[in-house]
N, C-alpha and C positions, 0 to 999 in steps of 0.2 A: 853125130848126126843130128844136128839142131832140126826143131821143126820150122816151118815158114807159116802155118797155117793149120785151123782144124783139120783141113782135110790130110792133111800129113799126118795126123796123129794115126797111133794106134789104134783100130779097129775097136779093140777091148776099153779105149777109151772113148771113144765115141759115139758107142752104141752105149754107153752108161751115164753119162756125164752130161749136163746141161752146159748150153754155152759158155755162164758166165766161169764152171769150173773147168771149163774148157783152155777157157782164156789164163786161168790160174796156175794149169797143168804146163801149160804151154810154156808159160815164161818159166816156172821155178826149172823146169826139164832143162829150159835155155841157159841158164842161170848157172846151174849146176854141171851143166857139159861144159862150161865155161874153167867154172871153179875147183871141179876135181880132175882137169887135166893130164894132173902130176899123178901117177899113181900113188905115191909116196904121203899127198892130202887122203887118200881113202884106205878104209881100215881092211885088215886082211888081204885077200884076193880080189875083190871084187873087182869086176869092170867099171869104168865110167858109163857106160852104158845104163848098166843094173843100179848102179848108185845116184844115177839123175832120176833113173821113175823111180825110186825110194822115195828120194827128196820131194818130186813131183806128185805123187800121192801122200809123202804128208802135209804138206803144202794146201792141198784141196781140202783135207781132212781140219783143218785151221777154219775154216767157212761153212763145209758141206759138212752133211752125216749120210747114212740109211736110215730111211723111213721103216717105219711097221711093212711097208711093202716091197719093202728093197729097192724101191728109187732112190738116187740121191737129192737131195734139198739142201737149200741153201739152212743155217742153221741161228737160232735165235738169237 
């Protein structure tokens, strides 16, 4: 289930994530439902599902961090 747009994402992503990690989340998510297809690419059990927002969250995580406040920011 590829996203088309922020507002397709996850709720949990969108209430947390500033656009431009929005935009980061979105593609690696697309990228990776792409690429682990095969179950046979992904390790153990997992679904492609669970395995795109793995990727998709560390993907942001390459850019963004948490603040002292628990926002996310983009990162130095």
């Amino acid at each position: 289930m590829p996203y088309d747009s922020h507002k397709d994402l996850p709720e949990s992503v969108q209430n947390v994530l500033p656009p431009h990690a929005q935009d980061i989340y979105l593609a690696a998510f697309n990228n990776a439902w792409d690429e682990y297809k095969d179950p046979d690419d992904r390790r153990g059990k997992q679904g492609r599902e669970e395995v795109s927002h793995k990727v998709a969250w560390a993907a942001v995580k390459q850019s963004f961090h948490k603040n002292d406040d628990g926002m996310w920011v983009k990162s130095s």
